[in-house]
C-alpha positions as a Markdown table, in Angstrom:
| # | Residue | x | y | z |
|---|---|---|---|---|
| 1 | Unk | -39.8 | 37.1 | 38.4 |
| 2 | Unk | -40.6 | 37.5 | 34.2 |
| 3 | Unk | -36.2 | 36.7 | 34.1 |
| 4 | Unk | -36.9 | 33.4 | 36.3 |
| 5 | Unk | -39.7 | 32.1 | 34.0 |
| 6 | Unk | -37.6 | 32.7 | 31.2 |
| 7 | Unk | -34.4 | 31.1 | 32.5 |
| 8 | Unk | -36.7 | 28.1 | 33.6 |
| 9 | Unk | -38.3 | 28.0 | 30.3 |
| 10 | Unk | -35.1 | 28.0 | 28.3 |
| 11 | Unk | -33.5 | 25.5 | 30.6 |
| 12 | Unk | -36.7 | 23.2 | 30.2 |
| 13 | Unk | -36.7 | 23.6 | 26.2 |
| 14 | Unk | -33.1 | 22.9 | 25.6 |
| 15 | Unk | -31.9 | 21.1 | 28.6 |
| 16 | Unk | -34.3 | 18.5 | 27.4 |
| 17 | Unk | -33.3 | 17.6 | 23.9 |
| 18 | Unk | -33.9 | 14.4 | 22.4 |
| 19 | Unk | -31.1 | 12.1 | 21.2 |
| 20 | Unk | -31.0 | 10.8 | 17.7 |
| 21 | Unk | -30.7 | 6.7 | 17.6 |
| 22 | Unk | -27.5 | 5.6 | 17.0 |
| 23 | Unk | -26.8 | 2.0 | 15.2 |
| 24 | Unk | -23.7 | 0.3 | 16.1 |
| 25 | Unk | -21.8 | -2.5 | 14.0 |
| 26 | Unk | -22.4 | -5.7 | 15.3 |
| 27 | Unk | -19.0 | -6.5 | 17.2 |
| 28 | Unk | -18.5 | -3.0 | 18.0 |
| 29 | Unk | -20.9 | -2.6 | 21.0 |
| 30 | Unk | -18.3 | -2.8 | 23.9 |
| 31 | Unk | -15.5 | -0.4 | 22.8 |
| 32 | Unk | -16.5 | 3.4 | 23.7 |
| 33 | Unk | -16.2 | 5.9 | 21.2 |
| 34 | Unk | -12.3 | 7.5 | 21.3 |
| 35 | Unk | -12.0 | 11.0 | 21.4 |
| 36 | Unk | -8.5 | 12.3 | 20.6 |
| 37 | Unk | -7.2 | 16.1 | 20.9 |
| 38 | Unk | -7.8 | 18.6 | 17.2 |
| 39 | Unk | -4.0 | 19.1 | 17.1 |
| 40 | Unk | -3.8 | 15.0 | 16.9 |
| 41 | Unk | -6.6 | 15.1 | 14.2 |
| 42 | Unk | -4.9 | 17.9 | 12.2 |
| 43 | Unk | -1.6 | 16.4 | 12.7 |
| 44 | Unk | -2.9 | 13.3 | 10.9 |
| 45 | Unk | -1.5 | 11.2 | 13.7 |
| 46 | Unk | -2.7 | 7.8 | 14.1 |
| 47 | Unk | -5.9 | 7.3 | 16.0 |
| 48 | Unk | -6.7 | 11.5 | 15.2 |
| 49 | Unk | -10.3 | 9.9 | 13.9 |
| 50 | Unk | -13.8 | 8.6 | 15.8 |
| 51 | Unk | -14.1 | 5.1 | 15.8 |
| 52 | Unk | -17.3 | 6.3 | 14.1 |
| 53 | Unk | -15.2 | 7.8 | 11.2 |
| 54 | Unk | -12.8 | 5.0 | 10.8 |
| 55 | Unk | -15.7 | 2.6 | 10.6 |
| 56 | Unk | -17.3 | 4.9 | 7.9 |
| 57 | Unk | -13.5 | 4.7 | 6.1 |
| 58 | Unk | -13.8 | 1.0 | 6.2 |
| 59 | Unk | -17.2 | 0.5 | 4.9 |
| 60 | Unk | -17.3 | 2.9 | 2.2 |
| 61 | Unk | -17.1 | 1.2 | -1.5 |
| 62 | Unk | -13.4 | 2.1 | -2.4 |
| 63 | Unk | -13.2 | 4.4 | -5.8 |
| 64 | Unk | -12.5 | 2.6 | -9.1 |
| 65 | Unk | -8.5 | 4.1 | -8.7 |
| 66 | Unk | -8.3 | 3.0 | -5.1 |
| 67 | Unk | -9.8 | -0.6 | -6.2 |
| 68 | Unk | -7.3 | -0.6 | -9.0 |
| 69 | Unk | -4.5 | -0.3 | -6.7 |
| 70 | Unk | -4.8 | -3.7 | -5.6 |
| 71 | Unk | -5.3 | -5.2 | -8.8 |
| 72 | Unk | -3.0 | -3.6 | -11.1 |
| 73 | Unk | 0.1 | -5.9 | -10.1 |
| 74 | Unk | 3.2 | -6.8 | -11.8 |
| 75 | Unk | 3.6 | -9.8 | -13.6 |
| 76 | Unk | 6.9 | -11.7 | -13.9 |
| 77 | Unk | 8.7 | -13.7 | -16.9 |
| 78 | Unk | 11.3 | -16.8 | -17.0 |
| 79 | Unk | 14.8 | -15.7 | -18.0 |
| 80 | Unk | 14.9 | -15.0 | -21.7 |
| 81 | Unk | 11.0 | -15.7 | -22.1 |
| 82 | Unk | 8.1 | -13.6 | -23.1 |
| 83 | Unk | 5.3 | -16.1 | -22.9 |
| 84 | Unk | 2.4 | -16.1 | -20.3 |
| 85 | Unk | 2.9 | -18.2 | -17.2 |
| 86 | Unk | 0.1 | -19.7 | -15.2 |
| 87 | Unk | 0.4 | -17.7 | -11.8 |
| 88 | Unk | 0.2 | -14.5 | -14.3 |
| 89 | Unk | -3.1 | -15.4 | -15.8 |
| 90 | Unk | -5.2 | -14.4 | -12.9 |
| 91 | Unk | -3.5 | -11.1 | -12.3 |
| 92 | Unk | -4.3 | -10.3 | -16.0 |
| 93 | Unk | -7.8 | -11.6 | -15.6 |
| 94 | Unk | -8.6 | -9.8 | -12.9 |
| 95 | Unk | -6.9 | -6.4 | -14.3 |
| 96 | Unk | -9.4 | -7.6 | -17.4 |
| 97 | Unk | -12.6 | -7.7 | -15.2 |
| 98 | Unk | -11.3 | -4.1 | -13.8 |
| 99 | Unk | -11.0 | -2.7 | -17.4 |
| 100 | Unk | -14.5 | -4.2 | -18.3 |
| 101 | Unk | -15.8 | -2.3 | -15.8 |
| 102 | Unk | -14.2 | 0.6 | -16.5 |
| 103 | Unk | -14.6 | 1.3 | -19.8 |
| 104 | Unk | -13.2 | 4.9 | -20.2 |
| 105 | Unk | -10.0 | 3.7 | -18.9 |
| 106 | Unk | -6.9 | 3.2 | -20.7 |
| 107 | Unk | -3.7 | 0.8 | -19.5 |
| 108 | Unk | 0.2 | 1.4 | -20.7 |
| 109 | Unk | 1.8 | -2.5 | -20.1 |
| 110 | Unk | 5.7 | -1.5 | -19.7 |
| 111 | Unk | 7.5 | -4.5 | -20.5 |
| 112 | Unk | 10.7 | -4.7 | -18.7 |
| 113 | Unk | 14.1 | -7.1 | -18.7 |
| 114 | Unk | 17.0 | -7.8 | -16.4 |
| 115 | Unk | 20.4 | -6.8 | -17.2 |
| 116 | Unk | 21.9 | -9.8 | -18.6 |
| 117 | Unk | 22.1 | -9.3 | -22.9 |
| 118 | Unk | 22.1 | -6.5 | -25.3 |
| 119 | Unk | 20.2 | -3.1 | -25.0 |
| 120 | Unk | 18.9 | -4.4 | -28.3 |
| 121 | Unk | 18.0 | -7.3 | -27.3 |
| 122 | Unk | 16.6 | -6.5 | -23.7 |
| 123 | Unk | 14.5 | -3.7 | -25.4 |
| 124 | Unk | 12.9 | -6.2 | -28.3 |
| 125 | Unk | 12.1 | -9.0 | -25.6 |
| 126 | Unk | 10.7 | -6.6 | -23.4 |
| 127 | Unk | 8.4 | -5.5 | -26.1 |
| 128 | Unk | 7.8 | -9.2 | -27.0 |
| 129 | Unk | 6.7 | -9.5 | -22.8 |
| 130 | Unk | 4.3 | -6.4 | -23.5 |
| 131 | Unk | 2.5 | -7.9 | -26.2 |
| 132 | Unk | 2.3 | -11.4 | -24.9 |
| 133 | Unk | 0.3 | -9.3 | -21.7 |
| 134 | Unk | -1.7 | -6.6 | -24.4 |
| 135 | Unk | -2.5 | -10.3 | -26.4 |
| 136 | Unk | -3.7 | -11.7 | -23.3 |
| 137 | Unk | -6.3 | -8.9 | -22.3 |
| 138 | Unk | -7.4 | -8.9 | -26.1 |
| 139 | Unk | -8.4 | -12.6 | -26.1 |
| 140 | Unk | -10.5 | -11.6 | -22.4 |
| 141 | Unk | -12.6 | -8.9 | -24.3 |
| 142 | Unk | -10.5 | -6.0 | -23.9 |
| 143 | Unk | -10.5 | -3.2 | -27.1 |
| 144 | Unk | -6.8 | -3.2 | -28.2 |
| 145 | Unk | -7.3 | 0.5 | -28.8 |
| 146 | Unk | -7.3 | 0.5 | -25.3 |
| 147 | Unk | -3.8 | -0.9 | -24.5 |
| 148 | Unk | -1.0 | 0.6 | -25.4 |
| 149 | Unk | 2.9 | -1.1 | -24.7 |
| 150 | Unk | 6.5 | 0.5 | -24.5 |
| 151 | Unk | 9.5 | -1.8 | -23.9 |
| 152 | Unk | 12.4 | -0.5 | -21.0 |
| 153 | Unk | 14.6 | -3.4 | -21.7 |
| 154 | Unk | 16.8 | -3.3 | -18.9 |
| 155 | Unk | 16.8 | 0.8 | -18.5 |
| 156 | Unk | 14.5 | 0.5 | -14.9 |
| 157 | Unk | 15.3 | -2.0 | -12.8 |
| 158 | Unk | 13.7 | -2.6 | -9.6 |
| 159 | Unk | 16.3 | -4.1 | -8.4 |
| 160 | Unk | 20.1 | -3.7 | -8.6 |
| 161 | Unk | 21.7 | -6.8 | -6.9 |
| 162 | Unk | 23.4 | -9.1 | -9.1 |
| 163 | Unk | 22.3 | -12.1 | -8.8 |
| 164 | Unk | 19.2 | -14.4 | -9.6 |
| 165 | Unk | 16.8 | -13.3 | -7.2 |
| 166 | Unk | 16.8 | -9.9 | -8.2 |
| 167 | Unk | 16.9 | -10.6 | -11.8 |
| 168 | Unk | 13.6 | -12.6 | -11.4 |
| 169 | Unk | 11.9 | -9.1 | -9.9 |
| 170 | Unk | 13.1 | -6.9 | -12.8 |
| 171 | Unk | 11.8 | -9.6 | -15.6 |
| 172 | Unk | 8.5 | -7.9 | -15.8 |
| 173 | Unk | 5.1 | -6.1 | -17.1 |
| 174 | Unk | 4.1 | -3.3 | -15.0 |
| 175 | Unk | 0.9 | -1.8 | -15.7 |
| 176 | Unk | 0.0 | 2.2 | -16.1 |
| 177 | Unk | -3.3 | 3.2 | -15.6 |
| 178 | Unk | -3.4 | 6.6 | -18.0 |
């Protein structure tokens, strides 16, 4: 009789126990809650998460490297020209706001060429495109200390083709986060 009042008691205590509140996105109320094998999870297979832990993924503030990802983008040069254009002004200022905000952060600017010309000639023009970019960040606030430049010329391309198109994609800055 004692082990039946025990059982019941147990039962009772934790057969009982109160659920936590839950708050749900707004817009996510109708779609249940996945649930997907441990093998998918471990296997890093699509859809191996909660919707509870992708949502977490996708509201979480995104760390200064991850944020720089998408704002550290090349900019691109005329044939045989080293100055600024307009559509490259926003990239730069928007790689300066980054840098402002991360002051213990330095940036390499690689200035690159396409294959037309000189080795000579590719490597001084694309120092002359790394400095136009370094000048650029200078004049929005950035500490030149901070910058430093290195000309490829034409020695890494990104692309190989011969023909206009691709030249346009290896006349370039690429930035370096060190």
């Amino acid at each position: 009789m004692k082990r039946f009042v025990v059982l019941v008691l147990l039962v009772f205590a934790f057969g009982c126990a109160k659920r936590t509140a839950t708050t749900v996105p707004q817009g996510m109320e109708t779609q249940p809650q996945q649930k997907v094998s441990e093998g998918a999870k471990s296997a890093g297979q699509p859809g191996g998460e909660h919707v509870s832990e992708q949502i977490a993924k996708e509201t979480r503030t995104p760390t200064p490297m991850e944020e720089a990802k998408s704002i550290f983008s090349d900019i691109h040069f005329d044939f045989d020209r080293y100055n600024i254009k307009d559509d490259a002004k926003p990239v730069l200022e928007k790689i300066a706001g980054w840098l402002s905000k991360n002051r213990n952060v330095k940036v390499l600017i690689e200035g690159n060429c396409d294959e037309r010309g000189t080795i000579e000639y590719n490597l001084a023009l694309g120092e002359k495109r790394a400095k136009a970019a370094k000048d650029y960040l200078v004049s929005l606030g950035i500490s030149p200390a901070r910058i430093a430049t290195i000309s490829y010329g034409k020695e890494k391309p990104l692309c190989t083709e011969h023909n206009e198109e691709c030249w346009a994609k290896n006349r370039r800055d690429h930035f370096v986060i060190q």
